[in-house]
RODO-2510 file (C-alpha; in nm, 4 decimals, decimal comma):
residues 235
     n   res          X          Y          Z
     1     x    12,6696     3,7324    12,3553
     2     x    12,2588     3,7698    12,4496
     3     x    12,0563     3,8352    12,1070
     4     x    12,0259     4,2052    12,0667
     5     x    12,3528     4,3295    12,2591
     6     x    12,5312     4,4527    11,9417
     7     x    12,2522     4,6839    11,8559
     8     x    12,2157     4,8134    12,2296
     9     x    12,5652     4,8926    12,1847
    10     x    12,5752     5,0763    11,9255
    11     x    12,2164     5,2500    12,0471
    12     x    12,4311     5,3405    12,3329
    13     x    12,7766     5,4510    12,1176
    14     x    12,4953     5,6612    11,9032
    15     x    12,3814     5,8574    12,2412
    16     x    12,7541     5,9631    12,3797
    17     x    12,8286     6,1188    12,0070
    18     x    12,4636     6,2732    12,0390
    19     x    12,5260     6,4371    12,3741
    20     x    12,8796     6,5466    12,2190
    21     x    12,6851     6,6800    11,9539
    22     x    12,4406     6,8762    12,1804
    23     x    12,7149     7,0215    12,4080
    24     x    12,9186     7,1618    12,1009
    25     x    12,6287     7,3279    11,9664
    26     x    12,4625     7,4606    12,2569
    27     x    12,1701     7,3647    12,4592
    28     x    11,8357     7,3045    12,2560
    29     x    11,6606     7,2546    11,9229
    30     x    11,5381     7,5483    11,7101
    31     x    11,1342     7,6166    11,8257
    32     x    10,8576     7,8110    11,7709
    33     x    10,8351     8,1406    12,0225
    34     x    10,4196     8,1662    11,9785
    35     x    10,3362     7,9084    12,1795
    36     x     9,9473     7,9645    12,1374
    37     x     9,9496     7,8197    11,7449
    38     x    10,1367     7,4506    11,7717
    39     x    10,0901     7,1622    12,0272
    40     x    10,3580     7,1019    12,2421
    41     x    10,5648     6,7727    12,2763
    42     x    10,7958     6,7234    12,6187
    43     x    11,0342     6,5148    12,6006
    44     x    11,1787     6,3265    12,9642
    45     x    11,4936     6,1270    12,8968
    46     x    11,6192     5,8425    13,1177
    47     x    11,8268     5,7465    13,3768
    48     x    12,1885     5,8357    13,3699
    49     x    12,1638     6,0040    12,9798
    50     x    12,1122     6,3056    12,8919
    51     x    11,8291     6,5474    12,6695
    52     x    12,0264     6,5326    12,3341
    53     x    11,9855     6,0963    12,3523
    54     x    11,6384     6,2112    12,2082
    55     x    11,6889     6,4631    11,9387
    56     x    11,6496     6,2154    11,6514
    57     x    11,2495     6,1471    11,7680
    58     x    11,2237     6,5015    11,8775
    59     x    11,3268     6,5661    11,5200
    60     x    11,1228     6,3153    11,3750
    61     x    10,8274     6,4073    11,5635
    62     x    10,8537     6,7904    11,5179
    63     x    10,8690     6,7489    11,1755
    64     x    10,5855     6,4629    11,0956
    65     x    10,3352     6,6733    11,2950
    66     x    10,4193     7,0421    11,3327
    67     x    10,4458     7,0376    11,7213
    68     x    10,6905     7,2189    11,9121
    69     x    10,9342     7,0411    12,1160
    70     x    11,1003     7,0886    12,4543
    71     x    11,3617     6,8922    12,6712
    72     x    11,5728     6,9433    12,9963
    73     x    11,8358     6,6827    13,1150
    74     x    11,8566     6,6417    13,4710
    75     x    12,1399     6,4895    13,6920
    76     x    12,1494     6,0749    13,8109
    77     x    12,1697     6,1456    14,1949
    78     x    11,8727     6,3800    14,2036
    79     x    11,5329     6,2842    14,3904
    80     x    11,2899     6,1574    14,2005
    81     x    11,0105     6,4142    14,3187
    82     x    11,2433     6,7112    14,1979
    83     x    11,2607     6,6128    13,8724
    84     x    10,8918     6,5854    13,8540
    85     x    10,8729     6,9263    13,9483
    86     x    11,0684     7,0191    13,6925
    87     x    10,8771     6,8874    13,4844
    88     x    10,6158     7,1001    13,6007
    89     x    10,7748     7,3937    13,5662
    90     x    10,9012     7,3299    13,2486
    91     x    10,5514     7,2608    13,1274
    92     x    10,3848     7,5488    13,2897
    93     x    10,6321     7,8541    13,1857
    94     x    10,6423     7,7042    12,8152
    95     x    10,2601     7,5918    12,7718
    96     x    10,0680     7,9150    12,8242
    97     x     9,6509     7,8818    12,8648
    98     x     9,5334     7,6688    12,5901
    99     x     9,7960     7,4794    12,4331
   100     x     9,7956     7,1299    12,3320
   101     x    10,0537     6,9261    12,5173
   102     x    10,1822     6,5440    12,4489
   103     x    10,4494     6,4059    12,6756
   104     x    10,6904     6,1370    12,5848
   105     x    10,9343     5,9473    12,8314
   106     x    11,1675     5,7251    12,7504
   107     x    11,2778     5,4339    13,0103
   108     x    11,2765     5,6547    13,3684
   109     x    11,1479     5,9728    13,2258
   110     x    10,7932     5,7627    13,1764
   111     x    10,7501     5,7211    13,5088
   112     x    10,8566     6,1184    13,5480
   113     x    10,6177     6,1933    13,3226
   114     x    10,3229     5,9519    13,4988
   115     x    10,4432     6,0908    13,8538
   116     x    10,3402     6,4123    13,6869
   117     x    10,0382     6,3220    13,5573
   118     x     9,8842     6,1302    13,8507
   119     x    10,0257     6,3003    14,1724
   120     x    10,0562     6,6502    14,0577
   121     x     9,8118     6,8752    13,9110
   122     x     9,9533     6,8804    13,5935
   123     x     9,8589     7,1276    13,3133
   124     x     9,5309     7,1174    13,2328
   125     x     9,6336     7,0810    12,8000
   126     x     9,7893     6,7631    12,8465
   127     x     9,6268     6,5234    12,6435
   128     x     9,8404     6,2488    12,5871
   129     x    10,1314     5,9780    12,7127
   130     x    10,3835     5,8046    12,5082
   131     x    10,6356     5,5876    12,7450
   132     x    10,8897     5,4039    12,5532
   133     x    11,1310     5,1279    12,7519
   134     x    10,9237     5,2594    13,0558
   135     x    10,9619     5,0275    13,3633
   136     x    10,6282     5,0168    13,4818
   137     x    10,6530     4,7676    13,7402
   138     x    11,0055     4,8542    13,8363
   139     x    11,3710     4,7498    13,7965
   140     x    11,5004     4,4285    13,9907
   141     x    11,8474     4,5499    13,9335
   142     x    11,8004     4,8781    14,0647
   143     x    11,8170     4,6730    14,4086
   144     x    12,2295     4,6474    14,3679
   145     x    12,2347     5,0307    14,2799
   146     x    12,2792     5,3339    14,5040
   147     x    12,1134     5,6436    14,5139
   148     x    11,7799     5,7996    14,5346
   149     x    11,7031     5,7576    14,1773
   150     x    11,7565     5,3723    14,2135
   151     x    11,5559     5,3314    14,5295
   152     x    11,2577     5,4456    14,3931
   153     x    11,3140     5,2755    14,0551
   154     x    11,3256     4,8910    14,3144
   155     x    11,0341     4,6630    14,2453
   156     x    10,7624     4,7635    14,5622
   157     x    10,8904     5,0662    14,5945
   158     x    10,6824     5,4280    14,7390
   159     x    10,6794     5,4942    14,3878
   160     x    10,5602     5,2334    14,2104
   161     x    10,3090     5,1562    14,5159
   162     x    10,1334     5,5499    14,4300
   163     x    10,1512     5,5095    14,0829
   164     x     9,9294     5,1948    14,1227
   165     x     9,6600     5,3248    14,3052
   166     x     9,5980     5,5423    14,0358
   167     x     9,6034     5,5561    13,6487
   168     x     9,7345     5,8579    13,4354
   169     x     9,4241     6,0942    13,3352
   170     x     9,5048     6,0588    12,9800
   171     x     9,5458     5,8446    12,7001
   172     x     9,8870     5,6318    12,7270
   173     x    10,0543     5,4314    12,4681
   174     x    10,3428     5,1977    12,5848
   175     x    10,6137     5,0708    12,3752
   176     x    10,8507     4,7917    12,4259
   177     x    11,1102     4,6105    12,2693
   178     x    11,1301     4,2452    12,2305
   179     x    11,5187     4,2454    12,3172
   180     x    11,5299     4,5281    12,6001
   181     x    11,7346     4,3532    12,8739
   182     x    11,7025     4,6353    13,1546
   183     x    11,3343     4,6666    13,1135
   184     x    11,1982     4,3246    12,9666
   185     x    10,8367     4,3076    12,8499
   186     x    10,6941     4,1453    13,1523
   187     x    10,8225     4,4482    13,3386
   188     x    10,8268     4,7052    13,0941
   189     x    10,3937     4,6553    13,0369
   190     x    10,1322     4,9045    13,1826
   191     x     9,7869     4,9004    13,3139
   192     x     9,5254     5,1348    13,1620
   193     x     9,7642     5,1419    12,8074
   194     x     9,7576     5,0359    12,4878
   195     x    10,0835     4,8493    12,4640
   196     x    10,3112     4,8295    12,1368
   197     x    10,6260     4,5681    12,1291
   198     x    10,8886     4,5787    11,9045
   199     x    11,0242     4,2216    11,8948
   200     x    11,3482     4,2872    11,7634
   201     x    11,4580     4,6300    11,9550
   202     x    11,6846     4,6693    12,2670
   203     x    11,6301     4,9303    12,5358
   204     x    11,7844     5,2350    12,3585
   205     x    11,7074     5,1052    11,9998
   206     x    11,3839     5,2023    12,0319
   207     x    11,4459     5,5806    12,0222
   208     x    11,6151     5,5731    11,7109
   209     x    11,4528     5,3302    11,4947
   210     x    11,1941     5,5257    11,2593
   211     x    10,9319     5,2599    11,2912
   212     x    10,8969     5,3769    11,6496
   213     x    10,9239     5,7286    11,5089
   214     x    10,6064     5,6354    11,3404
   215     x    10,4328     5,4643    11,5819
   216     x    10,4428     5,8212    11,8472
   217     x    10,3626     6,0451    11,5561
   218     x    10,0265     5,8822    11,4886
   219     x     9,9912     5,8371    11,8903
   220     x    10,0435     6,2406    11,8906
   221     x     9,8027     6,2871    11,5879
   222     x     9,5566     6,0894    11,6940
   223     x     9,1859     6,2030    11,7246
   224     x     9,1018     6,2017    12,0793
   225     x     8,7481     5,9886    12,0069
   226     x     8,9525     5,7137    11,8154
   227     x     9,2065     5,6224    12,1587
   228     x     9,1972     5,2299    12,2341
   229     x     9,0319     5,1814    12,5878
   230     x     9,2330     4,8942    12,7038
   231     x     9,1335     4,6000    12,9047
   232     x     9,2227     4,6975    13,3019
   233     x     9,4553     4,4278    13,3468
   234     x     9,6115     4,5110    13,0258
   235     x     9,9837     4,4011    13,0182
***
């Protein structure tokens, strides 16, 4: 069995009891109604899972820096522009005028998240990107899959052709792990980021181990002046 594939299964056995979880309780994690006083952390989950996979680093992050935190789960055969939109509206009827926002995505929801950024006219608090598993250059196996969601996730794809013309507006940290199979490192890097690897974490590790939960909490905290300007060709 390929190094790492016990601990993406159980990653993956972790996220069906979470969504379990989620659905017994009801939709959402307690927040803060006065939106003006705390930043504001959106969280974009990836494909075929569901919001609740990230409630541990929602968790961890709300309580390590104060921030607010909000989620949606959308469905695996919706187009990839209407989730982005989403998005949107998610962030505008939650953000208000002057709010701090930070948005994390984990594996699909980072490029939902950099669609946003660079094609949109996202709100104008947004300061930062965290991508975690992200596949920045696409998926080679998305070419056996069907679906909208898989087309545009296929290597030279629309997508992946506008994000490149561009770079998000904002600083972006990228995180990989050493053992992810779906999204390796060569694939998994970004342009214009500061990149972090975890050499021991799989795909879906990396949301619940609390080194990462560390690493995204001092990428949220962070003092705008003291970002890492990466190297263009950064990979």
């Amino acid at each position: 069995m390929p190094e790492g594939a016990f601990g993406e299964a159980a990653a993956i056995a972790h996220q069906g009891w979470l969504i379990a979880r989620r659905w017994l309780r009801g939709p959402g994690l307690p927040t803060n109604r006065e939106p003006a006083e705390r930043p504001l952390v959106v969280f974009v989950h990836g494909y075929f899972a569901a919001a609740a996979v990230l409630d541990p680093l929602q968790a961890a992050i709300a309580r390590t820096t104060g921030a607010e935190t909000l989620d949606f789960t959308y469905g695996p055969h919706r187009h990839f522009e209407s989730i982005a939109e989403e998005l949107a509206e998610r962030v505008a009827a939650r953000a208000g005028g002057d709010r701090s926002i930070a948005l994390v995505g984990h594996s699909l929801g980072g490029l939902v998240a950099r669609w946003y950024l660079q094609q949109m006219a996202p709100h104008p608090g947004v300061e930062r990107l965290v991508t975690l598993a992200t596949p920045h250059r696409g998926v080679p196996r998305a070419r056996l899959m069907p679906g909208p969601l898989a087309r545009a996730l296929r290597p030279g794809s629309p997508l992946f052709e506008h994000l490149a013309e561009g770079r998000p507006p904002v600083p972006h940290l990228a995180i990989l792990g050493g053992q992810d199979a779906l999204v390796p490192p060569a694939i998994g890097g970004a342009v214009h980021a500061e990149v972090v690897r975890f050499d021991d974490l799989t795909h879906n590790q990396l949301l619940y181990d609390p080194r990462v939960h560390r690493v995204v909490a001092r990428a949220l905290t962070r003092p705008r002046g003291e970002d890492t300007e990466p190297e263009p060709d950064a990979a």
